[in-house]
Backbone as numpy.savetxt, mean C-alpha at the origin, in Angstrom:
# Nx Ny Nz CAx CAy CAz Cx Cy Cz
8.03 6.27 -2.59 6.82 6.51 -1.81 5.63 6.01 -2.62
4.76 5.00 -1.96 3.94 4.87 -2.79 2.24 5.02 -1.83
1.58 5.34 -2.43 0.10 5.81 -2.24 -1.15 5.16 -2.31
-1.89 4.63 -1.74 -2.71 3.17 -1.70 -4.26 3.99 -1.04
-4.98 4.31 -1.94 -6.48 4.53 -1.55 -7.35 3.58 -1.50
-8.37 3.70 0.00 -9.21 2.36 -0.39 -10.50 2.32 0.51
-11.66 1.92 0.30 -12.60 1.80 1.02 -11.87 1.37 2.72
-12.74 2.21 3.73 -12.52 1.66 4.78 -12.86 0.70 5.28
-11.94 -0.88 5.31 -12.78 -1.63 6.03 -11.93 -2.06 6.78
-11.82 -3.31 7.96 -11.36 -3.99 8.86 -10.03 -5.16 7.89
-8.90 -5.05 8.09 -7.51 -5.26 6.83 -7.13 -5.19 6.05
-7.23 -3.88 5.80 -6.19 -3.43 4.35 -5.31 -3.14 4.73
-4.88 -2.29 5.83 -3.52 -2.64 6.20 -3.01 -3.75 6.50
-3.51 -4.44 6.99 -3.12 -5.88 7.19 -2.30 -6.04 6.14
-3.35 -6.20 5.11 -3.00 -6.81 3.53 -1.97 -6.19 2.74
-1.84 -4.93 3.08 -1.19 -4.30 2.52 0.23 -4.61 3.27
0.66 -4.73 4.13 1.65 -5.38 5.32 2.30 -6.45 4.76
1.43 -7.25 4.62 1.88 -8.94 4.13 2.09 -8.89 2.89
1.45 -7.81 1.91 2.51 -7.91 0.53 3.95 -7.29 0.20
4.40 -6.53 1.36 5.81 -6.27 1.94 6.70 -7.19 2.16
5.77 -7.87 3.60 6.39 -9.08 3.72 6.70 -9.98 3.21
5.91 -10.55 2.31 5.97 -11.70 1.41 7.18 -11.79 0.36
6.81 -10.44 0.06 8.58 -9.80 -0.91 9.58 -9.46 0.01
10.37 -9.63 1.04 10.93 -9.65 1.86 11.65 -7.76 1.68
10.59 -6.95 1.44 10.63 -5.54 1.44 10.72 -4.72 2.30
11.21 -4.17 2.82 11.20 -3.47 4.38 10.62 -2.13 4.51
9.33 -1.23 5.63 8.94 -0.20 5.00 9.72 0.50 5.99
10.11 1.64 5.15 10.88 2.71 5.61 10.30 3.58 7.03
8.73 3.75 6.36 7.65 4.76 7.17 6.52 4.63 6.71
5.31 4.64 7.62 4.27 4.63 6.94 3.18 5.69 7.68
2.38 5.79 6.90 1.11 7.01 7.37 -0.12 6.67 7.17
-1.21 6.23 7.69 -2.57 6.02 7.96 -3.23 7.44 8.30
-4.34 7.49 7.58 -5.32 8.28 7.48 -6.61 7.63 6.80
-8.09 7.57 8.10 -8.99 7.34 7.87 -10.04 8.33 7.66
-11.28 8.35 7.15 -12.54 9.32 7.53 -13.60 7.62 7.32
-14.94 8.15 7.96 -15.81 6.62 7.53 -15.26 5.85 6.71
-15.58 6.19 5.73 -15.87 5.79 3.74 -14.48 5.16 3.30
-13.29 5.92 3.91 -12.06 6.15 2.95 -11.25 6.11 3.93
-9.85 5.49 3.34 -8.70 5.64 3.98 -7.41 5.62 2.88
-6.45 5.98 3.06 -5.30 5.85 2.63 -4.33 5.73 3.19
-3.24 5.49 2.66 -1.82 4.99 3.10 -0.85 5.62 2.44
0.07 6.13 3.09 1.52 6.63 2.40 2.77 5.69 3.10
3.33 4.93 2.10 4.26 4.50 2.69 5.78 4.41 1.98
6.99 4.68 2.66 7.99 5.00 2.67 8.88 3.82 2.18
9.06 3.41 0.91 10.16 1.80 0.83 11.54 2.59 0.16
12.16 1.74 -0.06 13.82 1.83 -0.26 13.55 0.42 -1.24
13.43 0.34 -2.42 13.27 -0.34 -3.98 13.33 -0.30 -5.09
13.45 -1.14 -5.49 13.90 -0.80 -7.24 12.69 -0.73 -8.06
12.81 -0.49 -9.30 11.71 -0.22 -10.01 11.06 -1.33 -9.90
11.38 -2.55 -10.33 11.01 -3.95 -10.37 10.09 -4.22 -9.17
10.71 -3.82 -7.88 10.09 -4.12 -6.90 8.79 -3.30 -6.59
9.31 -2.02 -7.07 7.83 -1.49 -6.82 6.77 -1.79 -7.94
7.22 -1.84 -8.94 5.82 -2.04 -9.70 5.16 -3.56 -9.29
5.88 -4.45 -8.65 5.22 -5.32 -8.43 4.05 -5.40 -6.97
4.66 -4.24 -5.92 4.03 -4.22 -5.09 3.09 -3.09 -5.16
3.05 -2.18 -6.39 1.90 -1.37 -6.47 0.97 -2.67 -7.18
1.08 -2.79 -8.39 0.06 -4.37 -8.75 -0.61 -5.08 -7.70
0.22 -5.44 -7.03 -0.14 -6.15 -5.46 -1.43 -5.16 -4.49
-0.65 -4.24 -4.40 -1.53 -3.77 -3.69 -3.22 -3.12 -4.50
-2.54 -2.89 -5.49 -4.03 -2.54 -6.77 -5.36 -3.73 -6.67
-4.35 -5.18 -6.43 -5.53 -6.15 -6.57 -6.19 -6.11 -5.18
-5.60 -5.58 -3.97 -6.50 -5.85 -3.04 -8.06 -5.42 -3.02
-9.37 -6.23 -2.46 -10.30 -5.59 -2.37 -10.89 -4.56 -1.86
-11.48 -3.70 -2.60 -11.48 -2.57 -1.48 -10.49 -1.33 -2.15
-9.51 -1.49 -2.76 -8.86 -0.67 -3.03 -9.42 0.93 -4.66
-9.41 1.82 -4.00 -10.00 2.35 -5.26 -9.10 2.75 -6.16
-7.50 3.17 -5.53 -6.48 3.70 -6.33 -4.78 3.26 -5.70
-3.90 3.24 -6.40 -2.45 3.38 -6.09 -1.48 4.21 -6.99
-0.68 4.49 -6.33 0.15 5.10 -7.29 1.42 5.23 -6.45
2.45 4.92 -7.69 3.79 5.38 -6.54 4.06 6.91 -7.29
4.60 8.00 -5.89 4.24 9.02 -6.01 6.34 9.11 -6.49
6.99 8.54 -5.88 8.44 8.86 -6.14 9.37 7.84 -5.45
């Protein structure tokens, strides 16, 4: 499960989507939650360590992002 905080703007999910895709990663489940300012993401993968640390990195560089963390 990993955890992706980030300013609210118009594609971060997007972005966050296509760095799944790109690693041919499949998401298990995912959860959106906005307020104005802020949003986050919980999402559900099936990966190896390798894979996730590369797609928390990934998702760390997006703009906009204030935090990630994989939670488990």
């Amino acid at each position: 499960r990993i955890l992706h905080i980030h300013r609210n703007v118009p594609g971060v999910l997007s972005q966050i989507n296509d760095i799944f895709r790109d690693r041919g990663i499949n998401i298990d489940g995912q959860f959106l939650r906005t307020d104005p300012k802020v949003g986050y993401v919980v999402i559900d993968v099936t990966a190896d360590e390798e894979q996730t640390t590369s797609l928390r990195e990934a998702m760390a560089a997006i703009p906009g992002t204030l935090r990630t963390r994989v939670l488990y």
